[in-house]
N, C-alpha and C positions, 0 to 999 in steps of 0.2 A: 453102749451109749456114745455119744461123739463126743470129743474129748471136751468139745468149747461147751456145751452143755452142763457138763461137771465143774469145767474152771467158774463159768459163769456164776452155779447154787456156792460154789468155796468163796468167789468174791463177796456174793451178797452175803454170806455169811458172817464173813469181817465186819462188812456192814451195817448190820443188828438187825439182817431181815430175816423172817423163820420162811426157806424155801423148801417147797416138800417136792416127789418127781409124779410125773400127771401121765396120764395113758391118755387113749383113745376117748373120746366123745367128752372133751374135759374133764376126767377123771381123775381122783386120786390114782395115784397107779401101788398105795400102801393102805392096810385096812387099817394100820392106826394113826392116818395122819392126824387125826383129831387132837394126838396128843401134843402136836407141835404148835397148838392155839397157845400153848402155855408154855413152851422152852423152846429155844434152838435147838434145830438136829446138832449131830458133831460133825465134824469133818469125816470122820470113823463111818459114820452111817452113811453118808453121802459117797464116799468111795464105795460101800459095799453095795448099796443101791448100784450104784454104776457100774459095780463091774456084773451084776445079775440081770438089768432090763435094760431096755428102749425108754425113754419116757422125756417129757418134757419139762415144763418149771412153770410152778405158779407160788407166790407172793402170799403167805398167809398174812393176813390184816388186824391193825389191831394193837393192843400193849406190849404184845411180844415183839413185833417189831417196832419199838420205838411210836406209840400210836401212830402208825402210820393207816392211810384213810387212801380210798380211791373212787371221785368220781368214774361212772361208768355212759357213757351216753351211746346208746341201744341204735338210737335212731337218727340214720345221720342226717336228715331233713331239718333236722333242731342245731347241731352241732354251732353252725353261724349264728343264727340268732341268737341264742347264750352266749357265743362267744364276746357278741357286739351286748348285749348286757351286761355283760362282768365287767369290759372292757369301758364302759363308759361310768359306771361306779368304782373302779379301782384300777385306772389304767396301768398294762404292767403286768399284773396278777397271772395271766395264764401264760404269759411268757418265762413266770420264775419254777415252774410246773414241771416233772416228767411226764410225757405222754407219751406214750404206744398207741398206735393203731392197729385195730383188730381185725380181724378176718372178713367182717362184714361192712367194715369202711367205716365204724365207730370209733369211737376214742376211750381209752382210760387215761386218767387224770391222777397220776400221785401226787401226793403231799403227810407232810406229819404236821399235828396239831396237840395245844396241850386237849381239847376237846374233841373227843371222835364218839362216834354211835356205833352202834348197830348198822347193819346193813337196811337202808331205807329206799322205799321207790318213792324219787323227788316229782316226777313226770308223767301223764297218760295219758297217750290219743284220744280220742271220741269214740274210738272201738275197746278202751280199757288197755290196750298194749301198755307195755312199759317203756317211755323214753328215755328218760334217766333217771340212775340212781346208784346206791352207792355202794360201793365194798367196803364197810366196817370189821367193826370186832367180830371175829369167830370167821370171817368172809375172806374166801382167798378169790384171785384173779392169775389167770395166765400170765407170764412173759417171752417176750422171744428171751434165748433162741429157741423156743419148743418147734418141733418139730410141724410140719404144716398139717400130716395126720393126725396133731392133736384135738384137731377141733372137728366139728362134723361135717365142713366145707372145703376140709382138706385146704384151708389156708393159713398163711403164716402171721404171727403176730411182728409187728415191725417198730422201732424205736425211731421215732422221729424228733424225739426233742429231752433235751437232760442226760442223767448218769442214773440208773436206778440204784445205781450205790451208793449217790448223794439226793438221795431227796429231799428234797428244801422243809422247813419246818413253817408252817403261814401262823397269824394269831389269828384267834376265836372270831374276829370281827369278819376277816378277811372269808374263813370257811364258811362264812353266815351269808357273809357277799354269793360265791359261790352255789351254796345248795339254793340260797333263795330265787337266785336268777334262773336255776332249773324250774324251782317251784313254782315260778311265775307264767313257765309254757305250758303247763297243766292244763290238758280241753277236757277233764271228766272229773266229775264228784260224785263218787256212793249217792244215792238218796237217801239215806238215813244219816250223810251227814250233812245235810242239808238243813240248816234251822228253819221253819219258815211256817206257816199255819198249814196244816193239810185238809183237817173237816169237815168244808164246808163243799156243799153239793153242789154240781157244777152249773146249775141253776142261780147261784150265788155266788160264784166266782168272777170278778171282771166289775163286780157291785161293791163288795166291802170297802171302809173306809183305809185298808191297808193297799187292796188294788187300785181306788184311785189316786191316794197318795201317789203311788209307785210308778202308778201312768202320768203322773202331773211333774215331777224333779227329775232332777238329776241327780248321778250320787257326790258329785261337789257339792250339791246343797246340804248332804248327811252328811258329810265327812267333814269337809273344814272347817266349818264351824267348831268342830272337836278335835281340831289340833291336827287332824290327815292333811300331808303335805302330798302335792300332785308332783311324779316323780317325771314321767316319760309316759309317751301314745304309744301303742307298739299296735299299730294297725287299729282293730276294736278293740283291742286292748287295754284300759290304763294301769298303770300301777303307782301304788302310793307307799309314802312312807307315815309309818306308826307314829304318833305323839310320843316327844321326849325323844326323838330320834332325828338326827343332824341328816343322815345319808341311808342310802340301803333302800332295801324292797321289802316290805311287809304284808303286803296283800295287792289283791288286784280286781278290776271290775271288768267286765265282760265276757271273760270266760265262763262259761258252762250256764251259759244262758246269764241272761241279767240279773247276776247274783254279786257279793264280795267275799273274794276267796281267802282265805288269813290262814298266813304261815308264820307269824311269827309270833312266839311265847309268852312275848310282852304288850299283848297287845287289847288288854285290858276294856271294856267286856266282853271282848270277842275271843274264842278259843281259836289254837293252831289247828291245820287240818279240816277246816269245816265253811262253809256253805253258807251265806245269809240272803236273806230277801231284802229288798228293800225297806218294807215293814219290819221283817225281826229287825234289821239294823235299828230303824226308827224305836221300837220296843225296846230295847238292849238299852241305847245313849240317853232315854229320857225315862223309861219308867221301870229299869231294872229287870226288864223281859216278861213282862205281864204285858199279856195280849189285849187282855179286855181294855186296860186303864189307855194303853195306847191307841185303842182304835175309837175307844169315847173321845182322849184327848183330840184326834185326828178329826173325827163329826163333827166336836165343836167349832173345829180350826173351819169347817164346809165341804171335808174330804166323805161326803154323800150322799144317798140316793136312795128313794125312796123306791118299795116294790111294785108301789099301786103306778109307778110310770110317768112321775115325776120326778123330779130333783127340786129339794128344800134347802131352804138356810138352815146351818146348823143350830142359829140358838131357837129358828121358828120350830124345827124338829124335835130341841129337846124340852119344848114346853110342856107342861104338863108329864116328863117322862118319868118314871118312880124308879125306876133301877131295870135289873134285870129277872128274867123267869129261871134264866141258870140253863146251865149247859145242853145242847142237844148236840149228839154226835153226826146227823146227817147236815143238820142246819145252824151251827156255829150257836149264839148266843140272840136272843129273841127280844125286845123291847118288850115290857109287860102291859104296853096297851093293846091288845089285838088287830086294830082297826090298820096299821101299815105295823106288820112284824118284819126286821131286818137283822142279819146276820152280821157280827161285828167284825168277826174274826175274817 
């Protein structure tokens, strides 16, 4: 092994990083490094490693070293525009950062926090790729000097900014800044974590009192009224910040089709991770996510449409209406006079 290679894992070592030696195709190059999630090597082991293989150095993540945490940004098409969002919420922030650049013209991002995770994907194309995300607890990352064979590009990882023997410590706010401005470049959501009506047949779709609510606002019109603050445009993009929250990014509209994407925990009645409609919003803010009560309230507000090939006022439609026949799974919910049946949902 080459000599800087070993001074390098002794330095971090002083430095309360747990560095284990890496082979070929990012590999542990030891079948137990596992056990180094939980203690530093010694100096002892790291000299015999060295004086038995080739290998490189990667950074396990995590409590063992001092929580330390590492964005990883996969795709460097992103790199800029995160940077210029962290940047205008926390100017500064990525300047106080170790960064390496990777093999593929990516970035890792170190820092220690009193709060770190798990290893999370913050980011994903429209093809599902992964843009960014994180190296947490259990999760290690390359560092130079590993050799350039360690990776499967046969290129080198290169330190462009910090001491990775001093990684800065950021607070909770600050890494929230951070992962959520990743969060915010996200172009794909699961479909199941999509909140939103699916049942009704596409015969009735484009007609519900929730689609043309959705065709008629904006999402300023859902959001501010409830305390959502308009943060910044980022192209189709907007993003907002939560209620009871001064600064930061909490979710965002226009990605993954005209949904509200929410990342953030606190962001009460809407979960982290998940997908709204225009309507679930609408359902969520006013009637605790009962579909039916919202898309009555919606008819009556005039958000409908009759089958027969008109369009009614809402209170001439729901004259004479008695309630509902109750659920159909191809046709949503049914008015109980027969003469115009409409699908609410």
């Amino acid at each position: 092994m080459p000599n800087h290679v070993l001074q390098t894992a002794l330095t971090l070592l002083r430095a309360g990083l747990s560095v284990i030696p890496i082979g070929a195709n990012k590999r542990p190059a030891i079948a137990s490094w596992k056990s180094y999630q939980d203690r530093l090597p010694t100096p002892e082991e790291w000299i015999a490693w060295a004086a038995s293989r080739r290998c490189g150095l990667a950074i396990i993540l995590g409590l063992v070293s001092g929580n330390g945490e590492a964005i990883d940004v996969d795709d460097p098409s992103v790199l800029r525009p995160w940077y210029d969002l962290v940047e205008a919420l926390a100017p500064g922030l990525t300047a106080r950062l170790v960064i390496v650049k990777t093999p593929r013209n990516g970035r890792h991002l170190y820092y220690r926090c009193p709060v770190i995770a798990g290893n999370q994907k913050l980011a994903v194309n429209a093809q599902r790729q992964t843009m960014i995300e994180t190296r947490g607890e259990g999760g290690y990352a390359l560092i130079p000097p590993s050799p350039a064979w360690c990776h499967p590009d046969h290129q080198a990882y290169v330190l462009r900014q910090g001491d990775l023997a001093a990684i800065p410590t950021i607070t909770a706010d600050e890494r929230d800044i951070l992962l959520n401005c990743a969060r915010a470049l996200t172009q794909y959501v699961e479909p199941e974590r999509i909140w939103t009506p699916r049942d009704a047949s596409a015969i009735t779709i484009g007609e519900r009192p929730g689609d043309i609510y959705a065709g008629k606002v904006e999402w300023t019109d859902i959001l501010s009224p409830h305390g959502w603050q308009f943060v910044r445009q980022r192209g189709k993009v907007t993003l907002w910040c939560r209620p009871g929250k001064e600064d930061g990014i909490s979710a965002t509209t226009g990605h993954c089709g005209d949904h509200l994407y929410v990342f953030s925990s606190n962001a009460y009645p809407f979960a982290p991770g998940r997908a709204y409609s225009k309507f679930a919003a609408f359902a969520l803010l006013h009637c605790g996510g009962d579909f039916i009560k919202a898309a009555t309230m919606l008819a009556r507000q005039g958000y409908v449409k009759a089958h027969v090939g008109q369009t009614m006022a809402s209170n001439q439609y729901f004259e004479g209406f008695q309630g509902f026949i109750g659920y159909r799974g191809d046709r949503g919910y049914q008015g109980a006079k027969g003469a115009v049946s409409y699908a609410y949902c």
